[in-house]
C-alpha positions, 0 to 999 in steps of 0.5 A, spaced: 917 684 748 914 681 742 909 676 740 910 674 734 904 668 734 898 666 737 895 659 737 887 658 740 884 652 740 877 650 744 879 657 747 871 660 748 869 660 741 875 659 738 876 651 734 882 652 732 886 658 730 893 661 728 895 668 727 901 671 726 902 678 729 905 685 727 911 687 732 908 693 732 901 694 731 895 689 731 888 692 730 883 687 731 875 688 728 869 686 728 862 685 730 861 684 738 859 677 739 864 675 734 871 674 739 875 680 739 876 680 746 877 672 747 884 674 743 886 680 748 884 675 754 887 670 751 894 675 751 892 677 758 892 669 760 899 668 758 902 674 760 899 674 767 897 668 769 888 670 769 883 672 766 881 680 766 874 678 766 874 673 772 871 667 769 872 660 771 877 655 768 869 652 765 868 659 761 874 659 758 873 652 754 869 651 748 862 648 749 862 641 749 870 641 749 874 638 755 879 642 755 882 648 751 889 650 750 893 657 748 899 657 745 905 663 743 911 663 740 914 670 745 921 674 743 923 678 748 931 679 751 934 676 744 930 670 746 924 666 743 919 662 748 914 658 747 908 660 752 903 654 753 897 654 757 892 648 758 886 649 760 881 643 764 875 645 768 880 645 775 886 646 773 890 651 769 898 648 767 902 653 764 909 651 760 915 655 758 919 651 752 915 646 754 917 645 762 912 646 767 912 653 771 908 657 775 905 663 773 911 667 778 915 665 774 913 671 768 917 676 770 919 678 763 912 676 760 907 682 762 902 687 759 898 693 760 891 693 759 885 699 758 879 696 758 871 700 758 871 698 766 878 699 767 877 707 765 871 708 771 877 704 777 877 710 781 870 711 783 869 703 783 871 700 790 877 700 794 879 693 791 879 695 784 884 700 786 887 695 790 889 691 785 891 697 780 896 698 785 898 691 786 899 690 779 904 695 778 908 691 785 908 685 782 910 688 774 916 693 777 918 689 783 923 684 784 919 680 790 912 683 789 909 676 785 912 673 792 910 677 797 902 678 794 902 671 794 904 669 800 900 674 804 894 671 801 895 664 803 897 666 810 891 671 810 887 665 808 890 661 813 888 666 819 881 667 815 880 660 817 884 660 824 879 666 826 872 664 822 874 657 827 875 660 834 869 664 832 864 658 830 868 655 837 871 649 833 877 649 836 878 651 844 879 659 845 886 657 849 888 653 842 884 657 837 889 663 841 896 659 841 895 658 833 894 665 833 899 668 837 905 663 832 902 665 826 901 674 827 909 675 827 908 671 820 902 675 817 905 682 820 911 681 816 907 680 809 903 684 810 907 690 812 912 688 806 906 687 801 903 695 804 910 698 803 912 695 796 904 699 795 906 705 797 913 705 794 911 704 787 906 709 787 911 714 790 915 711 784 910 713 778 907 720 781 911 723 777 909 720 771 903 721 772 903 727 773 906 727 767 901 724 763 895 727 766 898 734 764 899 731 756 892 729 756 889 737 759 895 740 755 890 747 756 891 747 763 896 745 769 894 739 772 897 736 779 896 729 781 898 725 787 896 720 792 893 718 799 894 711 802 890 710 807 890 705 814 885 706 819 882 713 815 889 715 816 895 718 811 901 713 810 903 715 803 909 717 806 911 712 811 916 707 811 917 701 813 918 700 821 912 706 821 908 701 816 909 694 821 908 699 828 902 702 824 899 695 823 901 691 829 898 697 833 891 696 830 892 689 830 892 689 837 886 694 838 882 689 833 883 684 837 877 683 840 873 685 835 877 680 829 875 674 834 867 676 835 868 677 826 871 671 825 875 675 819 881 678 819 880 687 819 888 688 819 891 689 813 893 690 806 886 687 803 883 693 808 887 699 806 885 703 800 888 708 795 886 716 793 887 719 787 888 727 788 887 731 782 889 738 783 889 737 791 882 734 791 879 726 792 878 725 784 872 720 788 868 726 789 871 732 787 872 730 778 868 729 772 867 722 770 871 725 764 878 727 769 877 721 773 877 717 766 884 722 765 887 719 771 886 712 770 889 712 762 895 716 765 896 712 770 897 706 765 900 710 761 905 711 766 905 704 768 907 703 761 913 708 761 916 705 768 916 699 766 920 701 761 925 704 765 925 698 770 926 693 766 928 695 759 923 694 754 915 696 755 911 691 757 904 689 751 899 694 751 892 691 751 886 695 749 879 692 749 874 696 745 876 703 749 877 708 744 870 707 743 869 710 750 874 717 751 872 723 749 877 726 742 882 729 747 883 723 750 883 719 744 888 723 741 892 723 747 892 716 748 893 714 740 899 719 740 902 714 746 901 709 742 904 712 735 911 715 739 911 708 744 916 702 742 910 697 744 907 692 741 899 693 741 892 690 740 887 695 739 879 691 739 874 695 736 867 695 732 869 702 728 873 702 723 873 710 722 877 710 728 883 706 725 885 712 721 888 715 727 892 710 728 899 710 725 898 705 719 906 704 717 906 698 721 900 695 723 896 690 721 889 688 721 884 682 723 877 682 722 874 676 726 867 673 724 864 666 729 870 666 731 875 666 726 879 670 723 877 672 716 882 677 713 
């Protein structure tokens, strides 16, 4: 997958841009505050349907603009798209060869991105690693997008069903009947959403593995996985063990669900541990292993992407190099230099671009954001 153009116009500080990028390697310089990253998040809007900075629909558009729009022309299976994306302060269209469409329906337009933040996920919260996971489902499996989607929309809907018996703006008998129809529903989701977590990353320890032991090539690293319910160990669980493990907490929550008012069962409550050499990487690793796993994590992801779908997704890298020791850096510019992707590298020291492969690569310096060169 390639994207041969990019369009931006009232996106953050961008009027009106067009840039032309290299299928292979594309290096985008410059001073911070310049817009550097409002190119890589502008890749990332149209490739997986959000932002990775979390920002409202209002930060997106350029100050006194009503809306902004992001436009790509993508080649990917020996076909062109034409991506767009009109931004309001409320909404959020997205078009593919000028049809309206559903973010769900970017099955064949992802990517990959290292961030500063990205690198310290392991010892972030459990929703940080949560989404790691849930990025992977919803990139490598067929019904992940679906299922992430309506799990958080029944999840919601039993959010408020449970915050309303709880505030007693329904009757208790009501409040229970409602409750009762909707468990079945929820149960399903959420032991799919679970079982899909647990089977990706069964899928991509190997890799990882892989990828860990490339980056320490002096020494021999073993890499695995916890998924925990309930403070136990489910990573090798199957599906009925799953919906027999949640529907028996639900039933012991219950009571204490209906005193919360919120849901206390389910995905949005599990969490993942990353073992290194046996050891919950949370306590038992240097900063610098940790940022290990994370970038062979990605780099995992990358290549199982690959190996599912058949072409690598984008490979997004947001000012990271500046953050990995020279092992890492070199570990992860060897990837880049022997992998089939295309790549957007941001960053403010230009010394580091002599380590990247130049044969097919081009450069963007960006100034007030504009690009310059």
């Amino acid at each position: 997958m390639v994207i041969k153009s990019l369009s931006l116009i009232n996106f953050r500080n961008f009027a009106a841009t067009d840039i032309q990028f290299n299928d292979r390697l594309n290096i985008i310089i410059g001073d911070n505050g310049q817009g550097k990253t409002n190119v890589i998040e502008a890749i990332h809007l149209l490739t997986e349907g959000e932002s990775f900075r979390y920002s409202k629909n209002e930060n997106l558009i350029q100050l006194g603009q009503q809306n902004s729009f992001v436009r790509a022309q993508v080649f990917n299976d020996e076909l062109d798209y034409k991506l767009a994306l009109k931004l309001t302060n409320s909404t959020k269209n997205l078009l593919i060869n000028d049809k309206p469409t559903s973010v769900n329906k970017l099955r064949k337009i992802s990517s990959v991105l290292f961030s500063p933040e990205s690198l310290n996920i392991v010892k972030e919260s459990s929703d940080e690693r949560r989404q790691l996971v849930d990025q992977l489902v919803e990139q490598t499996t067929i019904s992940g997008i679906d299922v992430i989607r309506e799990y958080r929309k029944v999840l919601k809907t039993r959010n408020k069903l449970l915050k309303d018996i709880t505030e007693e703006k329904i009757t208790l008998k009501m409040g229970m009947d409602t409750l009762e129809s909707l468990n079945p529903s929820f149960l399903k989701l959420a032991s799919e959403l679970t079982y899909l977590r647990i089977t990706a990353l069964n899928e991509i320890r190997n890799e990882v593995e892989l990828a860990l032991n490339n980056i320490h090539s002096s020494t021999s690293v073993k890499f695995d996985f916890d998924y925990i319910i309930s403070e136990k160990n489910h990573k090798n669980s199957n599906l009925e063990t799953v919906i027999e493990s949640l529907r028996k907490r639900m039933t012991e929550l219950e009571n204490a669900e209906l005193k919360t008012g919120v849901s206390l069962v389910g995905p949005q409550k599990h969490d993942v541990i990353f073992l290194y050499n046996g050891n919950d990487s949370r306590f038992y690793c240097s900063q610098g292993q940790q940022r290990s796993i994370i970038l062979a994590y990605k780099m995992a992801q990358i290549v199982y992407h690959q190996k599912v779908h058949g072409f690598y997704p984008i490979l997004l890298l947001d000012d990271v190099l500046s953050e990995l020791d020279l092992s890492k850096q070199e570990s992860l510019i060897s990837t880049l230099n022997q992998t089939e992707t295309q790549t957007f590298v941001t960053t403010t020291d230009v010394t580091l671009l002599s380590k990247l492969s130049m044969d097919k690569a081009s450069v963007f310096k960006i100034k007030n954001g504009q690009v310059v060169v």
